[in-house]
C-alpha positions in Angstrom: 83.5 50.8 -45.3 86.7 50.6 -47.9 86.5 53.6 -49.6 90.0 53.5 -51.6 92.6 51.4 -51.6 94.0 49.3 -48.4 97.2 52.1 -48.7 94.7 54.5 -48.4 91.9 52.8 -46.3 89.6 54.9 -46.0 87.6 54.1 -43.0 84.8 52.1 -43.3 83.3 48.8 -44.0 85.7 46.3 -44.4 88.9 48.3 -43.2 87.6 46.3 -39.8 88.5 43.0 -41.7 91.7 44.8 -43.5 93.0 47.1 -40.3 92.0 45.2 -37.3 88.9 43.5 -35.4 86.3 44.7 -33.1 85.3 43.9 -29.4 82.9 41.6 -28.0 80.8 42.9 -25.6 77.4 41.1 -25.2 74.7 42.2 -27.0 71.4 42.4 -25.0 67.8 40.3 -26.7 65.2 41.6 -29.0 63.9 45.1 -28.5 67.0 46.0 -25.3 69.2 48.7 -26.4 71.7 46.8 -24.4 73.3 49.6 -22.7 73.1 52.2 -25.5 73.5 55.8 -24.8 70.4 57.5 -26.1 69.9 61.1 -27.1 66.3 61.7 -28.3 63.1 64.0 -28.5 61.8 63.8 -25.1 58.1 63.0 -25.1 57.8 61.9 -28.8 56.9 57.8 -28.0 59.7 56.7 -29.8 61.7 54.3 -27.9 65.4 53.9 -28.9 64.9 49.8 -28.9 61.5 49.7 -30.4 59.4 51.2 -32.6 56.1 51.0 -32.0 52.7 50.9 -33.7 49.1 52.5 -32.8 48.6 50.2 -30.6 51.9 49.9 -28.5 53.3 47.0 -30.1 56.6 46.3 -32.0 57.0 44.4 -35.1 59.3 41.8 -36.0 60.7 43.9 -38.8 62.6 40.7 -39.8 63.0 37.2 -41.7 64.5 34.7 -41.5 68.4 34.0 -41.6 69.6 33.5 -45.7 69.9 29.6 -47.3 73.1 28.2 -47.1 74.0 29.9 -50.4 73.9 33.4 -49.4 71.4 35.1 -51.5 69.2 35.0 -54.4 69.5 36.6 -57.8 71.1 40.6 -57.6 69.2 40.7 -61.2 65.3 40.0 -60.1 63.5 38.2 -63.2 60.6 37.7 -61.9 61.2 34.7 -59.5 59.6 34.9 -55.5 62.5 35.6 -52.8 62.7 33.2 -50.0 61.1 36.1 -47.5 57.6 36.1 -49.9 58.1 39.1 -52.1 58.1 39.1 -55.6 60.5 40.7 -57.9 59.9 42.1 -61.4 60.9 44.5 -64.4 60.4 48.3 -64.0 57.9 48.2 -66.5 54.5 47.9 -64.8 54.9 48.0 -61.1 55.4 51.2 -60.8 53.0 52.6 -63.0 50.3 54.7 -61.6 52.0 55.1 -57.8 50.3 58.2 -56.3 54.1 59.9 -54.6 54.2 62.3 -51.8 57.4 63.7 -53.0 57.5 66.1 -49.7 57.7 63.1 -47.2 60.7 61.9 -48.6 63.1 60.4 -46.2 66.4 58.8 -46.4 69.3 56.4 -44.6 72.0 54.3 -45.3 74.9 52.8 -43.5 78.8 53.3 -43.5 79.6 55.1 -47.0 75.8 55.0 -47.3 75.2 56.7 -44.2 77.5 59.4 -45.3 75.5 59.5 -48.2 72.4 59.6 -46.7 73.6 62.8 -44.6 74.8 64.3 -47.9 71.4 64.1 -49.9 69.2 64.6 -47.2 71.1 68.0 -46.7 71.5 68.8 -50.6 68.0 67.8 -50.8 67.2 69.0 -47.6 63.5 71.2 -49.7 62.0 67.5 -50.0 63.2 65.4 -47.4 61.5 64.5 -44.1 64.2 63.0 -42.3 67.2 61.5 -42.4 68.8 58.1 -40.7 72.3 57.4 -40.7 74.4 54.3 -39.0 77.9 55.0 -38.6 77.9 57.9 -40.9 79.6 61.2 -40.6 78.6 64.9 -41.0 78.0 66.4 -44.7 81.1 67.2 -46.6 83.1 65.4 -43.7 85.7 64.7 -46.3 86.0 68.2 -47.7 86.9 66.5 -51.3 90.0 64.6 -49.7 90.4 60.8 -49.6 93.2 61.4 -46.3 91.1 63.5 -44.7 88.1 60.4 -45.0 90.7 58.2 -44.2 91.3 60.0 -40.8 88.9 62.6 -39.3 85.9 60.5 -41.3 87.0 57.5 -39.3 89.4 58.0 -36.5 88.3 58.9 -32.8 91.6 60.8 -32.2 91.0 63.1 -35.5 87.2 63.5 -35.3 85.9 66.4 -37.5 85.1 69.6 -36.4 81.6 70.6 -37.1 81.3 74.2 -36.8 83.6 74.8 -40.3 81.5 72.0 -42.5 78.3 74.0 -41.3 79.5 77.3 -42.8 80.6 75.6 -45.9 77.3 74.2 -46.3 75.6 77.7 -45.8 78.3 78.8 -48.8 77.0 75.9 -50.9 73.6 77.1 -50.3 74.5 80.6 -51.6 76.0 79.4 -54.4 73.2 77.5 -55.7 74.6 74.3 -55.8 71.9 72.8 -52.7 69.0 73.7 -51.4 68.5 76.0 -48.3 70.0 74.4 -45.6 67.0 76.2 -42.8 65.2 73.6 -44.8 66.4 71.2 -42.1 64.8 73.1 -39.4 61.9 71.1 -39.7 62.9 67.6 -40.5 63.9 64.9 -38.2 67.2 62.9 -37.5 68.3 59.6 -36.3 71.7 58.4 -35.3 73.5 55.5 -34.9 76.6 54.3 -33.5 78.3 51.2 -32.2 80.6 50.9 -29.4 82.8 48.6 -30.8 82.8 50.3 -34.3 86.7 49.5 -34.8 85.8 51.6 -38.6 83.9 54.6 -38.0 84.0 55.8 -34.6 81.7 56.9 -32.4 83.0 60.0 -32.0 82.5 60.5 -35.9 78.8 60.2 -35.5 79.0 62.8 -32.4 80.3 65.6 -35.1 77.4 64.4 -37.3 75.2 65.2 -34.2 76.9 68.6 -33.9 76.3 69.2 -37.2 73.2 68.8 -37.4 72.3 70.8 -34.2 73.7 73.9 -36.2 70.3 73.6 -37.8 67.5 72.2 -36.0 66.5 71.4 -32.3 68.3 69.1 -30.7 65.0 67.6 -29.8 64.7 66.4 -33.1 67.8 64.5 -33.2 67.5 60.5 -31.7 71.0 59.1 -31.3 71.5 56.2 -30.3 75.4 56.5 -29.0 77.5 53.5 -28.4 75.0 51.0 -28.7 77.1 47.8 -26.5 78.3 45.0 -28.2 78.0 46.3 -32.1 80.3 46.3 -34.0 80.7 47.9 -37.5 77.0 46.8 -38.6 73.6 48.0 -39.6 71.6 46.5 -36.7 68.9 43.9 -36.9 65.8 41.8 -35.1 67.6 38.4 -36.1 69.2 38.9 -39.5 73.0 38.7 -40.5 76.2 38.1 -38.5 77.6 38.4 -35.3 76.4 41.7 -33.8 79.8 42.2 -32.3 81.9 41.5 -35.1 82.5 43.4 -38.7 81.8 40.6 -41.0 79.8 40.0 -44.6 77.5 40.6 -45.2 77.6 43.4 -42.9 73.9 43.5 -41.2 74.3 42.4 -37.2 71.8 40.4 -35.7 71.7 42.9 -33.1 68.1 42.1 -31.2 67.5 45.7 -32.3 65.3 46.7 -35.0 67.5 49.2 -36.5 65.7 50.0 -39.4 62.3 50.5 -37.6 63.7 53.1 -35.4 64.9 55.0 -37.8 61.7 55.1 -39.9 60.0 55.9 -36.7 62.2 58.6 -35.4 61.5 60.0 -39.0 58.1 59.6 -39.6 56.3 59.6 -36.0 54.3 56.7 -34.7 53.5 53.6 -37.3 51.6 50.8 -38.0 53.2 47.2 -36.6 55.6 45.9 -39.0 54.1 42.8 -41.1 55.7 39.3 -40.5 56.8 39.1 -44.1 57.4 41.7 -47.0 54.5 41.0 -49.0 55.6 43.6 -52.0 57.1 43.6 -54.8 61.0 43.8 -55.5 60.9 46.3 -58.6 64.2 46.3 -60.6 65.1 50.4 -61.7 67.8 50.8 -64.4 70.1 53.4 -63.6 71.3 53.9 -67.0 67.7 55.4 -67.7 69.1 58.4 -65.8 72.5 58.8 -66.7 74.5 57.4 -69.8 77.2 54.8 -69.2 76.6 54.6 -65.2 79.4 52.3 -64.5 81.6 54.9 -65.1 80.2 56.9 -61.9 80.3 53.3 -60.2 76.6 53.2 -60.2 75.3 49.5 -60.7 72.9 48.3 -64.0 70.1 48.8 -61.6 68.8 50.2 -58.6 65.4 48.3 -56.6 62.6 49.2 -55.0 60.4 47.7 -52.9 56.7 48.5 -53.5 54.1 47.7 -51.0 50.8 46.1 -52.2 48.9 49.7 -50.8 50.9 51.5 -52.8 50.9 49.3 -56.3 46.9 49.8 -55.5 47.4 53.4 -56.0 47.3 54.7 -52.5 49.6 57.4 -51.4 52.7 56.7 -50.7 56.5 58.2 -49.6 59.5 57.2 -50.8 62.1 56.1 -48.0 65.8 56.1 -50.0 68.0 53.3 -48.1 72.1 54.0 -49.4 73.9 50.2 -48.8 78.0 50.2 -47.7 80.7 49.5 -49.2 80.8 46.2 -50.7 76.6 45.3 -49.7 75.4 46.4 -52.9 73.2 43.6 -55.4 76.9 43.2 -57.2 78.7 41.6 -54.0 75.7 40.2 -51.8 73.2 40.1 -54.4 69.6 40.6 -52.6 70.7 40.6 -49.2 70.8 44.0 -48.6 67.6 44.7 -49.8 65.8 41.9 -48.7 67.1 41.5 -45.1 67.7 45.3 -44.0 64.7 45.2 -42.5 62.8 48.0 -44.1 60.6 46.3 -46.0 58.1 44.9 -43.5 57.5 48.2 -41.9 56.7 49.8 -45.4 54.1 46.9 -46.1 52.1 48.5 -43.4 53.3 52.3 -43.5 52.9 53.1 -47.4 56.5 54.0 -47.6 57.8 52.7 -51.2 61.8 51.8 -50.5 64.4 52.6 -53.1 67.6 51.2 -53.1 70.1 52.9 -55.3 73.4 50.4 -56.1 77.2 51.6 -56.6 79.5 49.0 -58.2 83.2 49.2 -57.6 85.5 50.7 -59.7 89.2 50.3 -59.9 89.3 53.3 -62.7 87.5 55.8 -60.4 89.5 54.8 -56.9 87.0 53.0 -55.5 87.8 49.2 -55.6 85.3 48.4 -52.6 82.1 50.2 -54.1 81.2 52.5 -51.9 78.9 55.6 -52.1 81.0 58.9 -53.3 81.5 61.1 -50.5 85.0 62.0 -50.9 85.1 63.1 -54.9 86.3 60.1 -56.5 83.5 60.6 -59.2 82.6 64.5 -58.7 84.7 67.4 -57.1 81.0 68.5 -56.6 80.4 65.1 -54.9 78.2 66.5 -51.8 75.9 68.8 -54.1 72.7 68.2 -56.3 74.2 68.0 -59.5 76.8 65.5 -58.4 76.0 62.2 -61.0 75.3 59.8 -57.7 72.9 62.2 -56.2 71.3 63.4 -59.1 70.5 59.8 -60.4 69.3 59.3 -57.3 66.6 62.2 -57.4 65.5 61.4 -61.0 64.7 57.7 -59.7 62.7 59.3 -56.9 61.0 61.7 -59.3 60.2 58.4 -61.7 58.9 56.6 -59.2 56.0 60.1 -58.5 55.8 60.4 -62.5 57.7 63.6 -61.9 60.9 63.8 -64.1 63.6 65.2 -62.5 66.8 66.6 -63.6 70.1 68.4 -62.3 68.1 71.8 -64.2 65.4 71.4 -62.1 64.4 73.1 -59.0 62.7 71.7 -55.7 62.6 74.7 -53.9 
């Protein structure tokens, strides 16, 4: 993930392509961790390669590889994508959705699994659980774009946990998050590669630490050095070379990395449908905060809305935070067609939201990624930072509850 400039080079994304390669250790076939370390609950069913449904079985979680061209449309208009779902305006399809707003759950890769960390924690009084590939412990940055370049990245400057957990407990007491003892309850999954040349392994290990500051380390999955990946967000049979960094930045992995997540988060669930079946909802983010380039924050975010939950049954929202140059802007759909989400919310009632940063050359970040260094907010990691807040309010939209940086969730 490029956070600033290549001076700078802040970890992530495409400092792999900028700052060197990865290795290429053999990845193992669909559904074989391929020699991953794994840390997980014991006796929860979840297996680290897997997830699995009521009755044993594992979805495909997939489609197929993208035409020739790339991608369709970043601006839906109504058209079908090639994997069967349909996209439209935010008018109607999200009318009417019945939101369990205290099963939210969240992940994201690279800068977005920083991000994911960072709101799940901020947010920590409504979400369920929170998955993050290659992404380091809250405020990991500490508001400093050579400290992200370095301990945020680097194996031989890996960030020390035990200080970012007492300045979370002072963020707490300050009011500007929610109770961190929150997290007490939820549920994490981890994710790191062994040939991650761009955020290291042992990056994600602090994240782990972290995290074990405030729950059972029961409820933490990681899935630690997964052989043979690179600097991607693993799938079934989607994207580039597993063992390599390259656009658009998803690994056809044999490993269902989205599934495993959700199921880590959420317990047991239904097999994963063949093909996404929903619809592709378009969200403008300027309905939530005026001029929203200026926060490098996209026209508009998606979502993905299962037919269950357009029918009005209830439904959670699952909050998926792209990396650095994957957002609708760069790869158009790709990301939020081909994650692999979307097929195990068909059959799990999980609505997905995709929130979209833009670059900005203005702001420091040429590479649009997600803001957890400050380059939009000193406050970056807290509730009232712009990227996080919009992010709420689109949640609260999509329950008909409004949402702003005012209001509480406690």
């Amino acid at each position: 993930m490029r956070m600033a400039r290549e001076s700078a080079c802040p970890l992530m994304l495409l400092c792999t392509i900028a700052c060197g390669g990865s290795g290429n250790a053999a990845v193992g076939g669909p559904g074989t961790d391929a020699g991953a370390e794994t840390s997980s609950p014991p006796g929860d069913g979840n297996d680290a390669s897997s997830p699995s449904g009521p009755d044993g079985s594992t979805g495909d979680g997939a489609t197929s590889s993208p035409p020739s061209d790339g991608a369709v449309s970043s601006h839906p208009d109504g058209s079908t994508h090639p994997d069967g779902s349909t996209s439209t305006t935010d008018a109607g399809a999200v009318a009417g959705l019945h939101i369990d707003i205290s099963q939210t759950s969240v992940s994201g890769f690279s800068s977005g699994g920083f991000m994911a960390v960072q709101f799940g924690v901020a947010f920590s009084s409504i979400v369920e659980g929170i998955g993050a590939f290659a992404g380091g412990p809250f405020g990991c940055s500490q508001g400093s774009v050579a400290t992200a370049n370095t301990s945020c990245a680097d194996a031989s400057s890996a960030p020390n946990a035990t200080p970012l957990i007492a300045a979370t407990k002072s963020l707490y007491a300050s009011g500007a998050i929610d109770d961190p003892a929150n997290l007490a309850s939820a549920r994490v999954f981890l994710f790191s590669g062994a040939d991650d040349a761009v955020v290291s392994p042992s990056v994600v290990d602090a994240t782990q630490s972290y995290f074990e500051g405030f729950m059972p380390t029961a409820s933490i999955q990681y899935v630690s050095r997964r052989a043979g990946t690179a600097h991607v967000l693993p799938t079934l049979n989607y994207g580039a070379s597993c063992d390599s960094s390259d656009a658009p930045w998803l690994g056809d992995c044999g490993y269902d990395g989205a599934g495993t997540a959700l199921a880590q988060i959420y317990g047991t669930l239904a097999k994963a449908s063949s093909a996404a079946t929903g619809t592709i909802v378009t969200i403008p983010q300027g309905n939530f905060i005026a001029d929203p380039a200026s926060h490098s924050l996209d026209v508009n975010a998606y979502a993905y809305v299962p037919k269950s939950c357009a029918n009005g049954e209830t439904c959670r929202v699952h909050v998926v935070f792209h990396g650095c140059e994957m957002g609708a802007s760069v790869i158009g759909s790709v990301f939020y067609l081909h994650a692999g989400y979307n097929e195990w919310a068909d059959t799990n009632h999980i609505v997905v939201l995709y929130p979209q940063a833009i670059s900005s050359n203005s702001e420091g970040n040429p590479y649009a990624c997600w803001d957890f260094w400050g380059y939009d907010s000193p406050a970056y990691d807290t509730k009232g930072a712009p990227q996080m807040a919009v992010t709420r309010a689109m949640i609260g939209s999509l329950a008909g509850v409004p949402w702003d940086a005012g209001t509480s969730d406690q």
